[in-house]
C-alpha positions in Angstrom: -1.4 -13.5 -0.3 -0.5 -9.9 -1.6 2.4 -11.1 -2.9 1.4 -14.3 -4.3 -1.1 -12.1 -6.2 2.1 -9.7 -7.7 4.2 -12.6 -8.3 0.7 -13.8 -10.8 0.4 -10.5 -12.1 4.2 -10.0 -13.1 3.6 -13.5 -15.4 1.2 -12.6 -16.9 2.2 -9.3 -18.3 5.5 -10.6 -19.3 3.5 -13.6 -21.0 1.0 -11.1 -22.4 4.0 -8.9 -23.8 5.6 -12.5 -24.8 2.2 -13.0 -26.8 1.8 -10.2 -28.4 6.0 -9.9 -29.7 4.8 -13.8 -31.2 1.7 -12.6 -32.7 2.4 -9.1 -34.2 6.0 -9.8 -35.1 7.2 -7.0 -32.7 5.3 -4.2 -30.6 4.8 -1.0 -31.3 6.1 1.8 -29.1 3.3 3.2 -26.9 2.2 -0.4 -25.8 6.1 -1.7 -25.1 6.0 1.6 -22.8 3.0 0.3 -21.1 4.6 -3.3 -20.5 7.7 -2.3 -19.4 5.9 -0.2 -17.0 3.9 -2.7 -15.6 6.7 -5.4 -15.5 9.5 -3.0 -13.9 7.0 -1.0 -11.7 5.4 -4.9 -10.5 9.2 -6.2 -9.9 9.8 -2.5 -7.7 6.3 -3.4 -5.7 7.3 -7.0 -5.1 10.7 -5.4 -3.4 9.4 -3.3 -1.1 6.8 -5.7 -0.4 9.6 -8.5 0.9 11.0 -6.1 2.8 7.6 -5.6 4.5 7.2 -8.9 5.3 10.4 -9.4 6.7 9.8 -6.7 9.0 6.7 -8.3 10.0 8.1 -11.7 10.2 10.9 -11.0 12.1 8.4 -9.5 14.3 6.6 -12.6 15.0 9.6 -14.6 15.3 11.3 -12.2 17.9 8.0 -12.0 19.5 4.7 -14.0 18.7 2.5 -13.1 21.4 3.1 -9.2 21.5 3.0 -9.5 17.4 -0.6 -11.0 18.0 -1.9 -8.6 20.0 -0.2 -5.6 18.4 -0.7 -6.5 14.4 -4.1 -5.1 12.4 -5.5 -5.4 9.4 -4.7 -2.0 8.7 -1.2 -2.7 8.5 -1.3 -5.1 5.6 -2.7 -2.4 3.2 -0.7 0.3 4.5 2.6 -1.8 3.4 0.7 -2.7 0.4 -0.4 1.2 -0.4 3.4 2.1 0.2 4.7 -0.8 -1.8 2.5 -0.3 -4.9 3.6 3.7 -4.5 7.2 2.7 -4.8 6.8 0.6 -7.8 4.9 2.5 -9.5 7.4 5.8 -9.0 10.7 4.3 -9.1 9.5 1.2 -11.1 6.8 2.9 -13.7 6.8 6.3 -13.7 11.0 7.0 -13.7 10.8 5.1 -17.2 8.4 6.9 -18.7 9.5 10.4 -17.5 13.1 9.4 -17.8 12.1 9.0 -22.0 10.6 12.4 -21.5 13.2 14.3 -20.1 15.8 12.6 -21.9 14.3 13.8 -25.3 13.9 10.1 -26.9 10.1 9.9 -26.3 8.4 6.3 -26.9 10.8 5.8 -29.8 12.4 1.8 -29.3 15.7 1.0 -31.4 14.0 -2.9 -31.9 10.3 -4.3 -32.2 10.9 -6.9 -29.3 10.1 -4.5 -26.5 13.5 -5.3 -24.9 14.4 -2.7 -22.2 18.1 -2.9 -22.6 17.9 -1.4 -25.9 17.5 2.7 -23.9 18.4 1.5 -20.3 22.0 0.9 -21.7 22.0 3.9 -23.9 24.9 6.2 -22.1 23.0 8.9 -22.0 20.4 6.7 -19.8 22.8 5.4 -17.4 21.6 8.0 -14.7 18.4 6.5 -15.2 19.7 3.0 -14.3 21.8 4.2 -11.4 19.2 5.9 -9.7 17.0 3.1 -10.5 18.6 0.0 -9.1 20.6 1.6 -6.3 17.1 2.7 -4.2 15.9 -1.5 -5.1 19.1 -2.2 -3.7 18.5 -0.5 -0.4 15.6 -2.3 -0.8 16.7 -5.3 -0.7 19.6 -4.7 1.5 17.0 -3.9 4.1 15.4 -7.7 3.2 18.6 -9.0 3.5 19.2 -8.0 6.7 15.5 -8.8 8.4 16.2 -12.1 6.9 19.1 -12.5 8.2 18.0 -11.5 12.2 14.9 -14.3 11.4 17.0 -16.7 10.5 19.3 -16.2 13.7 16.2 -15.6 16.1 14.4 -18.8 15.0 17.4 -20.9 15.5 18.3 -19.8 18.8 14.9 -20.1 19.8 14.7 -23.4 18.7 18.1 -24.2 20.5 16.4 -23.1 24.0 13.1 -25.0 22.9 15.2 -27.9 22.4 17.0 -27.9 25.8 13.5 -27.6 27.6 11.9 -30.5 25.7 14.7 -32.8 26.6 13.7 -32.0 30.8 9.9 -31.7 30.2 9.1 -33.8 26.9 6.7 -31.4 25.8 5.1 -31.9 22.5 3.9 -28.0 22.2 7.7 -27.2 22.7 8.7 -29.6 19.9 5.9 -28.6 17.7 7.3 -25.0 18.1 10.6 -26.0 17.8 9.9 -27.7 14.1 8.1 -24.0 13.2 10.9 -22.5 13.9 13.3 -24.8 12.6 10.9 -24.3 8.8 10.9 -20.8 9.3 15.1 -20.8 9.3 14.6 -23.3 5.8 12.2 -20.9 4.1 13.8 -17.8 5.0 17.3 -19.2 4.2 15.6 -20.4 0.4 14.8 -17.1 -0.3 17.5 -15.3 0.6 20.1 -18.1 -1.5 17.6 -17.3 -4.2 17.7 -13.6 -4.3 21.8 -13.7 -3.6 22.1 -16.0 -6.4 19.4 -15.1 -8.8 18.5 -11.5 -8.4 21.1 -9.6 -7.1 24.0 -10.2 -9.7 21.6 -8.5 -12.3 21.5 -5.4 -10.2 25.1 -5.2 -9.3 25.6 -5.4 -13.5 23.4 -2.4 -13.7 25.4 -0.4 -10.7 28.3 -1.6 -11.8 27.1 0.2 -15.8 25.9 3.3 -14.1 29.0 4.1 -12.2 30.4 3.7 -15.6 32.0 0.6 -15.8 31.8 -1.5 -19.4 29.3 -4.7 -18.7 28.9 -6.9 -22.3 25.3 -6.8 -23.5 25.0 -10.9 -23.2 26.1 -10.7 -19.3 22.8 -8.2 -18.9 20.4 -10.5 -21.0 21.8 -13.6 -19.3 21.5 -11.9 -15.9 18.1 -10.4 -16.9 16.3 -13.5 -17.7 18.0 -15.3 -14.6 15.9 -12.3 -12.5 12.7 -13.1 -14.2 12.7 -17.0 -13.3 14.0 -15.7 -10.1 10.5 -13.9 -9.6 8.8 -16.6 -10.4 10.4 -19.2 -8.2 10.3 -17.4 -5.3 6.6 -16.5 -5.8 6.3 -20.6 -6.3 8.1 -20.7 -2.3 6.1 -18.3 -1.0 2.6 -19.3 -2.1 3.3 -22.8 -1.2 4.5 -22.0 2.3 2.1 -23.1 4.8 3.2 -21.0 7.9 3.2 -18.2 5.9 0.0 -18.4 5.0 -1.5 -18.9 7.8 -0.1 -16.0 9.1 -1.6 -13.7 6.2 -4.6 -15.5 6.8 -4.2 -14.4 11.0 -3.3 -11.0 9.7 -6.4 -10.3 7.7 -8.8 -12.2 9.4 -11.4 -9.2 11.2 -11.9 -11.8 13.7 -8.9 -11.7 16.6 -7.3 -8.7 15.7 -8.4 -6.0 18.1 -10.5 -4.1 15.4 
């Protein structure tokens, strides 16, 4: 639900930013400051919120009766806490000190609020190494989670399956199915950020290390991360399971509060 709530918030500040480019002709400098902050800092939060929920998921896969007993309510915010904390410093607040420090202030080279147009100044490009590389751990730590759901669900359903075909049990098969969702969803996401999200990160390493990336390859690349976000909000708030188990997970009722 958190998430589905980030992924809603990241559209509409982009469209709000969108808006205003359409209606003003252009932004001015203090506001484009604000937007980027938002949009970066909310992409940052959405991160380390995945990698959350992986944990978490993996822990209910691996096991879902000790994971019912042992999750509270408690738990979603503190991820949540953490994850807004980490967007907003790695996200928000290194752009807007990074302009400080780096003596250009608020001043854009373009009205369109584009981000490129300091990020791939080359006196920024600390700024966009330190920047993606921690999202990148990020997300490697995603990647991984992902990956251990994916095989834990698939072996469980393996073992359900050999005991259905002795007991013909329709709980077993109904759990085998679950699990046998949970492999599709987790595998959609994780083709979606390989594909989609993490090329546009690699560019930016690739530019901080020092390397020459064309301009076109990073607004290609960026725009491919945007629809990215959105898509994989769209699989996440229309996944059923999942959202059952958020429902589970902050229900007061059950949880040993």
């Amino acid at each position: 639900m958190a998430l589905c709530l980030l992924d809603c918030f990241l559209g509409c500040s982009i469209g709000a930013m969108v808006v205003t480019i359409v209606i003003y002709q252009g932004i001015s400098d203090a506001p484009c400051l604000v937007f980027e902050a938002l949009v970066n800092g909310t992409m940052h939060t959405i991160s380390a919120l995945m990698l959350a929920l992986s944990r978490d998921r993996f822990r209910s896969v691996r096991d879902p009766i000790g994971y019912r007993a042992a999750v509270r309510r408690s738990v979603v915010w503190r991820h949540l806490a953490l994850a807004v904390l980490y967007g907003l410093t790695l996200g928000g607040g290194a752009f807007v000190a990074s302009r400080r420090y780096l003596g250009s202030g608020l001043q854009l080279y373009t009205p369109l609020c584009d981000t490129f147009d300091w990020l791939l100044d080359p006196l920024n490009r600390p700024v966009a190494l330190v920047s993606v590389s921690g999202n990148i751990v990020v997300d490697f730590g995603t990647i991984v989670y992902n990956a251990r759901i994916m095989h834990c669900a698939w072996k469980a359903k393996n073992e359900i399956v050999g005991m259905a075909g002795a007991q013909r049990n329709l709980t077993e098969e109904a759990q085998r199915r679950r699990n046998m969702k949970i492999v599709v969803f987790t595998f959609k996401l994780a083709c979606l950020f390989v594909g989609c999200s993490l090329p546009y990160k690699v560019a930016i390493l690739l530019y901080g290390l020092g390397l020459s990336v064309p301009r076109l390859v990073f607004d290609l690349l960026g725009l491919i991360r945007i629809l990215y976000h959105v898509v994989d909000g769209w699989i996440v708030c229309t996944n059923s399971e999942l959202l059952e188990a958020m429902k589970l997970m902050l229900c007061p009722c059950g949880n040993g509060e």
